[in-house]
C-alpha positions in Angstrom: 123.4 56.1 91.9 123.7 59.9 93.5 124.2 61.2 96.4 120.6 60.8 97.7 120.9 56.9 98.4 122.7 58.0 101.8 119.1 59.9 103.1 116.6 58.2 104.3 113.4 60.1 103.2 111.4 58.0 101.0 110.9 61.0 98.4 114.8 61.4 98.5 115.5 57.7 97.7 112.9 57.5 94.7 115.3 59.8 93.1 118.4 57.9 93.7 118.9 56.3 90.6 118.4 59.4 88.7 120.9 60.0 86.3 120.7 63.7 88.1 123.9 64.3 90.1 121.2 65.3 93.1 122.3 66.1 96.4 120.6 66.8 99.8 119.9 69.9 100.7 122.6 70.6 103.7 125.3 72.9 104.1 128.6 71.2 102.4 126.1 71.1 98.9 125.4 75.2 99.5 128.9 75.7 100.1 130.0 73.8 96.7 127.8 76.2 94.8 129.2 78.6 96.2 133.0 77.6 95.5 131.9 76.4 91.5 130.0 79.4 91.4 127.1 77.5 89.7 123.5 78.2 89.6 121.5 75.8 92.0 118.0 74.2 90.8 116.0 73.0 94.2 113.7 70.7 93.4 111.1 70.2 95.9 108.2 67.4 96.3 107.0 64.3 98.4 106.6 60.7 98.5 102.8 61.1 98.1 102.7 63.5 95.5 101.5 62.3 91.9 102.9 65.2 89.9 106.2 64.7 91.3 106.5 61.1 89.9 105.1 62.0 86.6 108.0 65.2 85.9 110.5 62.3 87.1 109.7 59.9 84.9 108.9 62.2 82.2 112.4 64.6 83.1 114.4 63.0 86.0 114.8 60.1 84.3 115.7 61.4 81.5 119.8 60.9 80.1 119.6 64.5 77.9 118.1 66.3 81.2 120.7 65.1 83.3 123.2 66.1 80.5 121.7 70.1 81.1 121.5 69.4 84.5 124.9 67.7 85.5 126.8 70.2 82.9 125.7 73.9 84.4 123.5 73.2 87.6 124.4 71.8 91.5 121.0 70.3 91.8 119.5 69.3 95.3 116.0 67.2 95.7 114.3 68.2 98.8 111.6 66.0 100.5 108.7 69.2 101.5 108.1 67.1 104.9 111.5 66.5 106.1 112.7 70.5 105.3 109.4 72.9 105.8 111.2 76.0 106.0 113.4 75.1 102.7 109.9 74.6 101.1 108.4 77.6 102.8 110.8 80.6 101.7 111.1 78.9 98.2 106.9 78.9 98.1 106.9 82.2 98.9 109.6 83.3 96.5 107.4 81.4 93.6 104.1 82.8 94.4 105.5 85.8 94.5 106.9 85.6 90.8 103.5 83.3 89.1 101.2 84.3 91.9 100.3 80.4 92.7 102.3 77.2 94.1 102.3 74.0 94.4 104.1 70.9 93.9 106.8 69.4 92.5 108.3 72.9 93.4 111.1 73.7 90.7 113.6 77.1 92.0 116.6 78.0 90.3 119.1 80.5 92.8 121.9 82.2 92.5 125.1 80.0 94.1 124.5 82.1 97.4 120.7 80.2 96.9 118.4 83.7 96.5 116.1 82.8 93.9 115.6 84.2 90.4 113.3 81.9 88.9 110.8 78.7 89.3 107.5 77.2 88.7 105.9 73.6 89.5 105.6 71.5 86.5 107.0 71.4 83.3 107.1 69.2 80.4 110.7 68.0 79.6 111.4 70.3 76.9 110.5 73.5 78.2 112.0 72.0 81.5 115.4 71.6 79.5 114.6 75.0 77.1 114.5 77.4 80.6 117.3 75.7 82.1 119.7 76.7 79.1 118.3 80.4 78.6 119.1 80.8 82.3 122.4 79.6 82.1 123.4 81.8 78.9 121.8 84.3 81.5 124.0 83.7 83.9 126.7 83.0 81.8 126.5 86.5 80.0 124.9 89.1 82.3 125.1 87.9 85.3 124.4 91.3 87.0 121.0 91.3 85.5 120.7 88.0 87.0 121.9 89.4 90.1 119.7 93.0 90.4 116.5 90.5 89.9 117.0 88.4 92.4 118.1 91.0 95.2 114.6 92.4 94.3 112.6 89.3 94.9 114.8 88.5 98.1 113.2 91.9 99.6 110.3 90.6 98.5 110.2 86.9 100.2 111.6 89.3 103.7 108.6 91.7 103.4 106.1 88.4 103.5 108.4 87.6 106.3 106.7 90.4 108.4 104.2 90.7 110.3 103.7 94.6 111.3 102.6 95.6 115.1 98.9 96.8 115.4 99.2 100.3 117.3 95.9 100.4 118.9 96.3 99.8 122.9 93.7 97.1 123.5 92.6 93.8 121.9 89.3 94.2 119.9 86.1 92.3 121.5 85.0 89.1 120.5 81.8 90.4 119.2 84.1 91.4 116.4 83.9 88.1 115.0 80.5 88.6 113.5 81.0 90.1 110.3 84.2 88.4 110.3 82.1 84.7 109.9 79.2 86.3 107.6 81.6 87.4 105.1 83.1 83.6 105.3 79.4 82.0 105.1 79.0 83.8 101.7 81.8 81.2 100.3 79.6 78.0 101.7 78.3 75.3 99.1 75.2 74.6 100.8 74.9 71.6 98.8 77.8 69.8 99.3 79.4 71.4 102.2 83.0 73.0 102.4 83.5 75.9 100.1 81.8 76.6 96.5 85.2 75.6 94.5 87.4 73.0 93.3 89.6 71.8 94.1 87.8 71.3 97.8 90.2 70.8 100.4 88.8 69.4 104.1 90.4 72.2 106.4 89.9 70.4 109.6 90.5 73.7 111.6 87.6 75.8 110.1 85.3 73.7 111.2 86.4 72.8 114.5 86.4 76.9 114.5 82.8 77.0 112.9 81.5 74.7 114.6 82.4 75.7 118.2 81.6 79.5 117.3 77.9 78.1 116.2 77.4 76.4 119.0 78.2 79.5 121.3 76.2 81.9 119.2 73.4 79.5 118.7 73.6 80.0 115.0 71.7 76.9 113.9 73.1 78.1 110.3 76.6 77.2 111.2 76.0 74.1 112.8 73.8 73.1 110.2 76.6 73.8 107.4 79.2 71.9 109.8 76.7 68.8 110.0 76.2 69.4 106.1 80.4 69.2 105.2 80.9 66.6 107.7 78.4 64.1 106.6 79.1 65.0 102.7 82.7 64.4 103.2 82.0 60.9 105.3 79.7 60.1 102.1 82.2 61.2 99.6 84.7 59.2 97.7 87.3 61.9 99.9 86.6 59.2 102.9 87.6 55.1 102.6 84.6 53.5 103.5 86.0 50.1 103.0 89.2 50.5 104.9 88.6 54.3 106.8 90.7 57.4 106.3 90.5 60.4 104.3 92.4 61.2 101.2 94.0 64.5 101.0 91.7 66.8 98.8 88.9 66.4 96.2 89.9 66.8 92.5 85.7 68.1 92.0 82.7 70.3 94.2 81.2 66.9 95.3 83.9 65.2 97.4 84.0 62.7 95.0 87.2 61.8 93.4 89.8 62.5 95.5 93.2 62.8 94.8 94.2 59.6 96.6 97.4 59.6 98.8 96.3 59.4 102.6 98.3 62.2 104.8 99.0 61.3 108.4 98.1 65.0 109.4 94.8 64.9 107.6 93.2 62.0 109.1 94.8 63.2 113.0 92.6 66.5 112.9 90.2 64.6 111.2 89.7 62.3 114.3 89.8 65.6 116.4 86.9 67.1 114.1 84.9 64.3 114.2 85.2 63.3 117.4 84.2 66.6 118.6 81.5 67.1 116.3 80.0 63.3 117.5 80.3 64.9 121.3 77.9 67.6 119.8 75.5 65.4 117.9 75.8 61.7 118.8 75.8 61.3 115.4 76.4 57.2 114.9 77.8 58.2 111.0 80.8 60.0 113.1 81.4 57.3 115.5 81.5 55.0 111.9 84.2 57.7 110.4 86.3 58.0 113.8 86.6 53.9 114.2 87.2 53.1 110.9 90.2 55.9 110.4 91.6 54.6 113.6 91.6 51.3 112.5 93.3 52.3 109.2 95.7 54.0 111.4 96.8 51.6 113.5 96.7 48.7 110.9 98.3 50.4 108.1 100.5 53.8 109.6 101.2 52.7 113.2 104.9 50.7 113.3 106.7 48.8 116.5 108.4 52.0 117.8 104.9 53.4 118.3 105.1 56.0 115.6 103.3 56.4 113.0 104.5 56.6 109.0 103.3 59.7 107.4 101.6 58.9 104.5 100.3 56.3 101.6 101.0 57.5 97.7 98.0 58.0 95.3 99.4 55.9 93.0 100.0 51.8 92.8 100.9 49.0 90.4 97.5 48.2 88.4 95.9 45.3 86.4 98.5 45.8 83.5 101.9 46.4 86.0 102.1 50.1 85.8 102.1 52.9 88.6 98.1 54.6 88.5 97.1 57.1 90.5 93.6 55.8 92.7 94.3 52.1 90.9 93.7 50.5 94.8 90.9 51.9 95.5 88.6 52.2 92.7 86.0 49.8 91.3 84.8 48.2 87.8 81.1 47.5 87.8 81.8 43.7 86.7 83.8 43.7 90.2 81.4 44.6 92.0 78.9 42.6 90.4 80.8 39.6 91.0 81.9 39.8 95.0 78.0 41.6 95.8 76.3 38.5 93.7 72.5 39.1 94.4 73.1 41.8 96.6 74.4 44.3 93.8 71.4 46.3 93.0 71.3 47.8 96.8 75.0 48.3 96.6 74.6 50.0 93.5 72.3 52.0 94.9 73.5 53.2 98.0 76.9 54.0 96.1 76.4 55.1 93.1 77.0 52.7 90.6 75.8 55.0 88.2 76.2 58.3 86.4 76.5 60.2 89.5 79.3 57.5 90.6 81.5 56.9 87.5 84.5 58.2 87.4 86.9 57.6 84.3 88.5 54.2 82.4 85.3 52.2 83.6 86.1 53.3 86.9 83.6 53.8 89.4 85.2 56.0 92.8 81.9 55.1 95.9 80.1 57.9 96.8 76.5 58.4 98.7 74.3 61.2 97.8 71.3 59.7 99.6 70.9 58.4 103.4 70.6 54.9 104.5 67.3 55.6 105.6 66.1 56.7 102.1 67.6 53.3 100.3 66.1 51.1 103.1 62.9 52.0 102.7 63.3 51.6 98.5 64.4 47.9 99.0 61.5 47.6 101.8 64.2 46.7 104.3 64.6 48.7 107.6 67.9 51.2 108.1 69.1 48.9 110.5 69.3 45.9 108.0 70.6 47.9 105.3 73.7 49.1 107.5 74.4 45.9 108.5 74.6 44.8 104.7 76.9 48.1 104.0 78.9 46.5 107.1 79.3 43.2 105.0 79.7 44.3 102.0 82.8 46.3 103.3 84.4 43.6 104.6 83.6 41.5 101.5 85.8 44.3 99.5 88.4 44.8 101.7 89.2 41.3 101.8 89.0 41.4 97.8 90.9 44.8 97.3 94.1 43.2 99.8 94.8 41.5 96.7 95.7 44.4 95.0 99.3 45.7 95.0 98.9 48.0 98.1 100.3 52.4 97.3 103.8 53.0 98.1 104.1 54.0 101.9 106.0 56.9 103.2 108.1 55.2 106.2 109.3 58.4 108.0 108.3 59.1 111.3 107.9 63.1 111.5 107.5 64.8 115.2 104.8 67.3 114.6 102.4 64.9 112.4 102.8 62.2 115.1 101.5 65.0 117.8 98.5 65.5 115.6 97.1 62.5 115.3 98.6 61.6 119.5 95.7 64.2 119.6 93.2 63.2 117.4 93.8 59.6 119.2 93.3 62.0 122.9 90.1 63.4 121.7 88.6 59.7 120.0 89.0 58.3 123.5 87.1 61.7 125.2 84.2 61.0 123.0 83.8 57.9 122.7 85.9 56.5 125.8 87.4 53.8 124.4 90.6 53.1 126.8 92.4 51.3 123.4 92.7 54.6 122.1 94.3 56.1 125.3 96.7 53.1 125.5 98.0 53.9 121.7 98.3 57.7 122.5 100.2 57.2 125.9 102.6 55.0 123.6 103.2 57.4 121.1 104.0 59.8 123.6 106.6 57.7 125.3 108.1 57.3 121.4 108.4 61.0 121.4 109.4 61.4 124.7 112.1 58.8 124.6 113.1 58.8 121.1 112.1 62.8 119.3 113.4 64.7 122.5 116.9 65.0 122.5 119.1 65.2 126.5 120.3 68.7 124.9 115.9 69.7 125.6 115.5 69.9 121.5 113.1 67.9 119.3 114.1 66.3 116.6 111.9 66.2 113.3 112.0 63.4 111.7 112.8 59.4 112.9 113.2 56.3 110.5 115.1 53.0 111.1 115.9 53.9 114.5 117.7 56.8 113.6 116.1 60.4 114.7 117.5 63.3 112.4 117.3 66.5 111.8 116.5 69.7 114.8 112.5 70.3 114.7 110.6 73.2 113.8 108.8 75.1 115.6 105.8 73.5 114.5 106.8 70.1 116.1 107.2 72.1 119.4 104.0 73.6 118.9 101.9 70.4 118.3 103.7 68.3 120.9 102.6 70.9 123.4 99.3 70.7 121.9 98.8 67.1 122.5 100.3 66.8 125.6 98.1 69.5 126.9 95.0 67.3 125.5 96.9 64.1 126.8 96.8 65.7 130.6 93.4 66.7 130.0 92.1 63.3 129.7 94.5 61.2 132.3 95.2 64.2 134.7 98.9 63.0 134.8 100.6 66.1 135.6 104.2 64.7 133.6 102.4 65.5 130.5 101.6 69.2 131.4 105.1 69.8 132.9 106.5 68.8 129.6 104.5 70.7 127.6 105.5 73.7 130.0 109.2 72.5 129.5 108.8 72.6 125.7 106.7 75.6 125.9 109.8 77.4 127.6 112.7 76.1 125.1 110.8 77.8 122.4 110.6 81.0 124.3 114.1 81.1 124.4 115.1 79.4 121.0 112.5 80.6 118.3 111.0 83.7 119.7 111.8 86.9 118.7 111.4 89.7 121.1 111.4 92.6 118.6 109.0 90.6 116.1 106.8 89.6 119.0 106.3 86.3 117.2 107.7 82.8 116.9 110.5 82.1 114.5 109.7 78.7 112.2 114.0 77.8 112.4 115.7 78.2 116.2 118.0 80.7 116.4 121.1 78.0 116.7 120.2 76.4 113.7 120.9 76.8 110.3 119.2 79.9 108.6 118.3 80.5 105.7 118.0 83.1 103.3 115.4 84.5 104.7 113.2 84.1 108.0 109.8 82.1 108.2 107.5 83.3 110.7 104.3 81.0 109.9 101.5 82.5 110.5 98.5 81.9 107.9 96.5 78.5 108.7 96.5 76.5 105.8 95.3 72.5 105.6 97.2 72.9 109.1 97.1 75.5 111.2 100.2 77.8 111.6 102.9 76.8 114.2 102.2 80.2 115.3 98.6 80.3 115.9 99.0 76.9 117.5 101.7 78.1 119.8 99.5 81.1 120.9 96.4 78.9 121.7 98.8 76.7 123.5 100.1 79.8 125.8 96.6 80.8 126.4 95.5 77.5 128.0 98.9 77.1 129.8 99.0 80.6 131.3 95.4 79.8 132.8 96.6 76.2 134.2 100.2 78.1 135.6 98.9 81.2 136.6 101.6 82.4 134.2 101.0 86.2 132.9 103.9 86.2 130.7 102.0 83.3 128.7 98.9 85.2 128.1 100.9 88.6 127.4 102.7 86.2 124.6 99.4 85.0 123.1 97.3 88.1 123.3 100.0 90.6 121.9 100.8 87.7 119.1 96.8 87.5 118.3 96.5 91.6 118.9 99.0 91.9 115.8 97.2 89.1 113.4 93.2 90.9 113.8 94.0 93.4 111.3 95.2 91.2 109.1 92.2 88.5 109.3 90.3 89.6 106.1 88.9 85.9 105.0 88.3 84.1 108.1 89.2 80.7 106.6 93.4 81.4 106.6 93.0 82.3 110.1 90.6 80.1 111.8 93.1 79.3 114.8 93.8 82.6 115.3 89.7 83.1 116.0 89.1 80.2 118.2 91.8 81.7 120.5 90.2 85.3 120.1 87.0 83.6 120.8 88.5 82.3 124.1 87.6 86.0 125.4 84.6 85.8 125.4 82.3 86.1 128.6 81.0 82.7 128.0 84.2 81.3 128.4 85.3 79.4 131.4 87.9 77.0 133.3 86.8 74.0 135.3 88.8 72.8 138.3 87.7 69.2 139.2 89.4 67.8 142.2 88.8 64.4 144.7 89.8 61.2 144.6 87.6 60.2 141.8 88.1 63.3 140.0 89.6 61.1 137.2 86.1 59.3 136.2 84.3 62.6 136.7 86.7 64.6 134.1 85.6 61.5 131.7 82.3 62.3 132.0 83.0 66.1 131.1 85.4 65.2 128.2 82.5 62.9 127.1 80.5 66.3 126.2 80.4 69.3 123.6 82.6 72.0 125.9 84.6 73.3 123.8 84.3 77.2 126.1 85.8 75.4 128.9 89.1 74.8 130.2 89.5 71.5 131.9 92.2 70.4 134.9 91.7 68.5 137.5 93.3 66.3 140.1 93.1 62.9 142.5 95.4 64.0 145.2 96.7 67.7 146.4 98.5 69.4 143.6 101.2 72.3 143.1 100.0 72.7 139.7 98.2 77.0 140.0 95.2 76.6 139.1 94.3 73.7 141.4 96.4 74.6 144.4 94.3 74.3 147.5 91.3 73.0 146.2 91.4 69.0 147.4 89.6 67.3 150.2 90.3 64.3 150.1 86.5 63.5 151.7 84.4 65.9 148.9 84.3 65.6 145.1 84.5 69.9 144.2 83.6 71.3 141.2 85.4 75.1 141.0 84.1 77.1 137.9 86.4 79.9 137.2 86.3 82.7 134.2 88.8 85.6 134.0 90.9 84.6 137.3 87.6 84.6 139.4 86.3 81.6 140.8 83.2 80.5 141.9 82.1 78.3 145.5 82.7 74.9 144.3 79.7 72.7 144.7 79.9 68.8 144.7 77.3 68.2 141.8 78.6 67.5 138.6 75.3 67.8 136.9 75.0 71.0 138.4 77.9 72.0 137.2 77.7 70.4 133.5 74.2 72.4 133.3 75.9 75.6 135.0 78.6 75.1 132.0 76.6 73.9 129.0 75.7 77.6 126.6 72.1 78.3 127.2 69.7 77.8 124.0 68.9 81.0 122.3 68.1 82.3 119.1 71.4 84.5 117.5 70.9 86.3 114.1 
C-alpha cells in the first residue's frame, strides 16, 4: 500500500493499493520534491467521477506505469472536493495550455509545483510516452523547462485578477436587459436548458431567470423556466423511482445522464424547485422536492447529522463488474415482468421505446408527454394514472434494492452541507413541512458544534468523527447563506449573529483590501502558487458572488454600510466583465437587488413567527424578510414591537413606510403588479 491509506477521502483510498508511490497533497510531500529535485505529476479526480476509475484501472494499476512513475516522478493524488484551490490554479493552468478541462486532471510541475504540462485523460501508453519525454526534458534542458513554465505561471496570476472598473457609479438595473436577451438566444425551447450537450442543470440561472421574469413580467422567461424545470423532472437527469438528480446529461434531451448523484446538485435543486412551486403550485414540483428529500435523508444523511457528498455512476452489474448507470437502468423483460398487465401504460408513459432506449438493451425512463395526455389514451383519468405511476415506483424500488447499490462518497464537506441546510430551509418555506425544518436545525447544530473550530475557523471536510482540513472561503460563504435563510424561516436571532460572526472572520482572514475581493485560501493558510479569487459561477455559484449577495442582505438587516460598500464595489468591478449572462447569474440577482421594485419586510408581534410562514409560503423573491416575537436589538427591527399589535413595516432603500396590521394588505402591497414587459 502507499501513502494514501492514512487519508480519509474516499477518492484518496481507491488509490491505495496502487502500485503508484502516491502521496497526499500537503506540505512535507512539496518539500521532498523539492529536496530530490524531481518533477511532481498531480493527479486530480473524485469518488464520483467515471473517467477517473477507468485511467486507474487502465494506468494506475498498472506495474510498468508505476515503474515510470515511481523511477522519475513524486506523485500526489488529490481528491477535487477535499482541495478546491489545488484543483482550481491547476484548472486554470490546463485550460490555459488545451483551452478546456475536466476530469481526471493530470499536471506535471516543476519541484517548486509551477506547472509545465497536463491534460485529462490519456490512454496508458501515451500516458507512459509523455511522462518519459518530459523527464529527458527535464533531465537535459531543464532551462527550457523552466522559461515555459515561468510563462504559464504569469499566466494562471493574470486569470487571478480581477481589474477595478473606473467609472464612479454602479450601472442601473435596467442594464440587465440586453444582458438576458443575448442569453435567451442560447435557449432550447424544446427541451429546456441551453441548445448543447452536454446539458448541465445550473440551478442558479434559473433561480436568476426565473425571479428576473417574474419582476419584468416576461411571460417568455417564466415560460422557458417552467419548460427546463418540468423537462429535467421528466428526464432520465431526475430518479423518479428513488428522487434526486444526477449530475449532468450525456444528450440535448435530459435523458441519459451521467449517473453519480452530487450532494450540491440536488441542495440548489431543492432551493430551485421549491421556489419555482411557491410561483406555480405546480404539484410535479412538490413530487420532485419530496422525493429528493427523501433520497437525501435515506440514502446521504448519517447519525452526526451531516450529509455524505455524493453516490458514484458506477456499480457492480449482472455479470460482477463495475458499470457506469448499472443501478439504475432497465431491460424491457424487467419491466415486463414486475409491471405484469400493467406494462403497456408504463411503457407508455416512459418510453419503452425508441425515444427511451438507451444502449446494451438498456432502457434509461424518460417522459416526453404529460400524464394528462396518456390518461386520456388508456381512457383512465390523470388522477388514476398518477396513482399507478405512484405504484409502479414503489414496485421498482423495492425490485432495484436488490441491486448492488454505487459506491458512496462518505465525507462530510462544510460548504455542500450548507447547500442543501438551504435547500432543506426553502422546502420547509414552500411547502411548510416542520420535518424539514427539524433536519436543517440539526445540520446546523453539526456545523456549529462539529465544522466550527474554538479558534472562530471552519473546517472543510468531517468523516469518522474527525473534522480536517481549514475551509474555504466558499464554506464561509454558504454557511452564512444558509443561516441567513435558517433565521428567515424560525426568526431565531443565534443564526443571524453567526452568520454576522462568520461574515466578519472572512473580512479579516480572506479579504484583500487592494483587490477589493475575497481570497478563495485565508491569509494564514497555506498558499499556493498562485492566488484563487473565484469569481465565475459555474454548476455553483462563486464563493465570491455568494459572499457579496450575503453582505447585501446583512448590511440591510445590521444597518451595516461597510457591508453594502463591500458588495456594491465587489459587483461594480464584475459588470464589465458579465458578457454571457449564464457565468454570472449570482452576480445579477444581487445587481437586480437595486432595483425600485425591491423591498425589505419587518414583521414584528407576538405571532410574528406564523405570519413570516405565511410570507415565506409565497413567490417574494424582491423582498427581504426579518422579523421578530419579542423587542429586538437586531437594526432593522429596533423599535418596532408592540407587544398588543401585529405591524407590518415595508421598507426600500433605508425608508420605511407606516406599518399597518394587515398582512394581506401588505402581501398585495408587496406582490409585482401584472404587466406586460417586451
Amino acid at each position: 500500500m502507499n501513502e494514501l491509506q492514512h487519508e480519509t477521502s474516499p477518492y484518496l483510498l481507491q488509490h491505495a493499493n496502487n502500485p503508484i508511490h502516491w502521496k497526499a497533497w500537503n506540505a512535507p510531500t512539496l518539500e521532498t520534491a523539492k529536496t530530490e529535485n524531481k518533477l511532481i505529476i498531480v493527479s486530480i479526480g473524485y469518488s464520483a467521477c467515471h473517467w477517473c476509475h477507468v485511467m486507474e484501472h487502465e494506468s494506475f494499476e498498472s506495474d510498468e506505469v508505476a515503474h515510470v512513475m515511481n523511477s522519475d516522478f513524486i506523485s500526489i493524488k488529490v481528491d477535487r472536493e477535499e482541495r478546491p484551490d489545488v484543483d482550481a490554479i491547476y484548472m486554470k493552468a490546463v485550460q490555459l495550455m488545451t483551452k478546456q478541462g475536466g476530469w481526471p486532471l493530470n499536471v506535471v510541475c516543476l519541484p517548486d509545483g509551477r506547472p509545465v504540462w497536463g491534460g485529462t485523460y490519456f490512454k496508458k501508453d501515451n500516458w507512459m510516452d509523455i511522462l518519459q519525454q518530459l523527464q529527458n526534458l527535464y533531465r537535459d534542458n531543464p532551462e527550457k523547462m523552466i522559461e515555459y513554465a515561468k510563462k504559464l505561471h504569469q499566466g494562471i496570476e493574470v486569470l487571478a485578477v480581477v481589474d477595478k472598473n473606473q467609472s464612479e457609479e454602479i450601472a442601473h438595473p435596467d442594464n440587465l436587459k440586453p444582458l438576458v436577451e443575448k442569453w435567451s438566444k442560447s435557449f432550447d425551447w424544446e427541451f429546456g436548458g441551453y441548445a448543447r450537450a452536454p446539458k448541465f442543470m445550473m440551478p442558479n440561472n434559473y433561480l436568476f431567470l426565473q425571479r428576473y421574469g417574474y419582476q419584468t413580467q416576461s411571460k417568455d422567461l417564466l415560460d422557458f423556466t417552467d419548460l427546463t424545470l418540468t423537462r429535467m423532472a421528466y428526464g432520465g437527469l431526475f430518479d423518479t423511482i428513488d428522487g434526486g438528480f444526477a449530475r449532468y446529461s450525456v444528450d440535448i434531451r435530459w435523458h441519459v445522464p451521467h449517473f453519480e448523484k452530487m450532494l450540491y446538485d440536488n441542495g440548489q435543486l431543492i432551493s430551485l424547485y421549491s421556489e419555482a412551486y411557491k410561483r406555480t403550485q405546480n404539484p410535479l414540483y412538490k413530487e420532485v422536492i419530496e422525493k429528493t428529500l427523501a433520497f437525501t435523508e435515506r440514502e446521504l444523511f448519517n447519525a452526526d447529522a451531516a450529509f455524505y457528498s455524493a453516490l458514484d455512476a458506477d456499480s457492480i452489474n449482472k455479470i460482477g463488474t463495475l458499470e457506469e448507470g448499472a443501478f439504475y437502468v432497465w431491460e424491457k423483460e424487467e419491466l415486463q415482468q414486475v409491471l405484469k398487465a400493467d406494462y403497456d401504460i408504463f411503457a407508455e408513459l416512459f418510453n419503452i421505446n425508441d425515444f427511451g432506449y438507451w444502449e446494451h438493451d438498456n432502457y434509461v425512463l424518460i417522459q416526453s408527454q404529460t400524464p394528462l395526455n396518456i390518461a386520456s389514451q388508456f381512457g383512465m383519468t390523470e388522477t388514476e394514472l398518477l396513482q399507478k405511476k405512484k405504484n409502479w415506483e414503489q414496485l421498482l424500488f423495492h425490485e432495484r434494492e436488490k441491486r448492488p447499490k454505487p459506491r458512496l462518497d462518505d465525507k462530510s464537506l462544510t460548504s455542500w452541507n450548507a447547500i442543501m441546510l438551504k435547500g432543506y430551509v426553502d422546502a420547509y418555506k414552500a411547502l411548510e413541512k416542520e420535518q424539514y425544518l427539524a433536519v436543517a436545525e440539526k445540520n446546523a447544530e453539526f456545523l456549529i458544534q462539529k465544522q466550527w473550530s474554538e479558534e472562530g475557523f471552519l473546517w472543510h471536510s468531517y468523516k469518522n468523527g474527525k473534522s480536517t482540513i481549514p475551509g474555504f472561503l466558499e464554506d464561509y460563504a454558504f454557511v452564512i447563506d444558509a443561516f441567513i435563510a435558517l433565521y428567515q424561516a424560525t426568526l431565531n436571532e443565534k443564526h443571524l449573529l453567526q452568520a454576522k460572526q462568520l461574515t466578519d472572520y472572512c473580512l479579516e482572514h480572506f479579504y484583500d483590501e487592494a483587490k477589493q475581493f475575497f481570497a478563495f485560501n485565508a491569509k494564514d493558510n497555506q498558499q499556493l502558487i498562485a492566488e484563487h479569487f473565484e469569481t465565475e459561477d459555474n454548476v455553483i455559484p462563486a464563493s465570491n458572488s455568494v459572499m457579496a449577495n450575503n453582505l447585501y442582505t446583512l448590511s440591510i438587516l445590521f444597518h451595516n454600510s461597510y457591508y453594502e460598500k463591500i458588495a456594491l464595489q465587489m459587483l461594480h468591478h464584475m459588470i464589465p466583465y458579465i458578457d454571457y449572462a449564464s457565468a454570472y447569474s449570482n452576480w445579477l440577482n444581487l445587481w437586480l437587488n437595486l432595483s425600485e421594485a425591491n423591498k425589505e419586510l419587518a414583521i414584528s408581534g407576538k405571532d410574528a413567527l406564523q405570519n413570516i410562514r405565511k410570507f415565506n409560503a409565497q413567490y417574494l423573491p424582491n423582498v427581504i424578510m426579518a422579523g421578530s416575537t419579542e423587542p429586538s436589538q437586531l437594526p432593522f427591527l429596533q423599535n418596532r414591537f408592540d407587544e398588543n399589535k401585529e405591524l407590518f413595516y415595508i421598507c426600500r432603500n433605508k425608508s420605511c413606510l407606516l406599518p399597518n396590521s394587515s398582512p394581506e394588505q401588505t402581501l398585495s402591497e408587496l406582490k409585482i403588479q401584472q404587466k406586460s414587459w417586451k
